[in-house]
Structures are given as structure tokens and as C-alpha cells.
N, C-alpha and C positions, 0 to 999 in steps of 0.2 A: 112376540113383541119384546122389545127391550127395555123400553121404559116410554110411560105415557107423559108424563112430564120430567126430564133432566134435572138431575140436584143445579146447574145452573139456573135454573126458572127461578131459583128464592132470590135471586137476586132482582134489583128493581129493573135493570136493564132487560136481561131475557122475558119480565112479565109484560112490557112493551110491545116486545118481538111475538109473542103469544107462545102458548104450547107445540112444537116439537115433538110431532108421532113418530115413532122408531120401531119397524118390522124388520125383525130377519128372514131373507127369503132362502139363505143356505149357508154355508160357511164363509165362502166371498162374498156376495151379497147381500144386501141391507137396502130397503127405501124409508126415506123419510117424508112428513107429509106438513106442510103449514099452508094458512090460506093468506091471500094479499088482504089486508085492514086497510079503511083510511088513513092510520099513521104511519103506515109503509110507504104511503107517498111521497113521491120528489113534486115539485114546481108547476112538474109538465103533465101530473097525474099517472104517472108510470109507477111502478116498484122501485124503489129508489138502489142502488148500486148497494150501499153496504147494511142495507137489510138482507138482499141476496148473499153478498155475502158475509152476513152473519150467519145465516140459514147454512150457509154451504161449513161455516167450521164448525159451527156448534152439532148438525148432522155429521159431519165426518169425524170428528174429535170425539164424539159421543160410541161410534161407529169403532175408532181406534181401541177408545177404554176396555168397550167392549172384548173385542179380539186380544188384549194386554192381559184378560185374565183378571180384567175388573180396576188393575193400576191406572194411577193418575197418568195421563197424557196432555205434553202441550205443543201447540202448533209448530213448528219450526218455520216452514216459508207455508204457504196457500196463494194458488195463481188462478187469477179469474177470466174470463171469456164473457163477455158480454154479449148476445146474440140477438138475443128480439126483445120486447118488454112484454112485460105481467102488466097486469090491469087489477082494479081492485076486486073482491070476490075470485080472483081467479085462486083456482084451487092448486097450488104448488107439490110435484114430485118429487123426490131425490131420489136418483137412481145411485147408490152408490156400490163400488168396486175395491175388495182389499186387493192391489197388485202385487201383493209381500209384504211378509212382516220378518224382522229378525229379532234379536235380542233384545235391541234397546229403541230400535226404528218401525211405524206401520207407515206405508208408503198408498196413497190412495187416491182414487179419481172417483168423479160425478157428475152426471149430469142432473139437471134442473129442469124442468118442463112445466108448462102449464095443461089445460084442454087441448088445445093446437098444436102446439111446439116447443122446441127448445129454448127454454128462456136465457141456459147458462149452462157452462160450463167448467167445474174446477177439479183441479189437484194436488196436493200436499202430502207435508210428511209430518210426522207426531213423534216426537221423541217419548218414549217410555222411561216413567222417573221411579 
């Protein structure tokens, strides 16, 4: 495990979003774990768009630090796929992937799943500072 709650959580924002479980499953990969809250909700009662993807940088940026050697990392682009919805109680995976890192760049992809299926899909890049 890499960390059970992210030094982002102190802020008021991620204590919203909830805690952010973070396992390493080998040196490319990492899955993260969050579950859908009522205030994850949009309108229609789904997982609203940018709680997903908050879920998806704050697991992959976390993901990045990680593999940097512990260095601060920050997003450069993150591209999202939108696929099915989360529902609430639905219990959220992050499958994530290092596809390269070099000196100053981690270059990464993820998928999102809930019980069923794929909720989302993302990937970005984190510049090392």
C-alpha cells in the first residue's frame, strides 16, 4: 500500500471526495479504491463527471509521486472517456498502468470499474518538479 489517505485529503476539497486507497500490485502497476457517496452525485443520480475525474488524477498523480522517487508531480494534460455510470454505494477500482517514465515525465493510463463494468477511462502525463 502506498498510502491510506494522500497528503491531499488535508485539504477541504479531497475530504469531500473521501479517502483514496492506494495498493501497489508491482512496479507498473497500482489500483486505487474509492466508493460513490451521495455527494458524488450529479442531477440524474449517477457519479458525477468530475468526481471521476478527480478520482482518476488524484489516483494517477499519486501513482506518479510515487514512481518519481517520492518528488512532487503535476498533471500536464489528463484525458477522460466516459463509458457507463457509477451509481451510489458502488464501490470504485482504479486499475492503473506506468506506460514510461523518464527524467522529468510519468506517462500513465487507467481504467475505472465499478461491480459490473467499466465506468471510465483515463490517461495523462505528470511532469516531475
Amino acid at each position: 500500500m502506498v498510502k491510506k489517505n494522500m497528503d491531499e485529503n488535508i485539504s477541504e476539497y479531497m475530504n469531500l471526495i473521501g479517502p483514496i486507497e492506494i495498493k501497489k500490485i508491482d512496479e507498473l502497476n497500482y489500483r486505487f479504491f474509492s466508493e460513490v457517496k451521495n455527494i458524488h452525485l450529479n442531477t440524474g443520480k449517477m457519479a458525477h463527471g468530475g468526481y471521476l475525474c478527480t478520482i482518476a488524477d488524484t489516483g494517477m498523480g499519486s501513482v506518479a509521486h510515487k514512481v518519481a522517487g517520492n518528488r512532487r508531480c503535476v498533471t500536464i494534460n489528463l484525458d477522460m472517456k466516459f463509458i457507463t455510470a457509477a451509481q451510489q454505494s458502488d464501490k470504485l477500482l482504479g486499475e492503473v498502468v506506468i506506460l514510461k517514465k523518464t527524467k522529468t515525465l510519468v506517462f500513465i493510463s487507467c481504467l475505472i470499474k465499478n461491480q459490473k463494468s467499466i465506468v471510465a477511462s483515463a490517461s495523462g502525463t505528470w511532469k516531475i518538479l
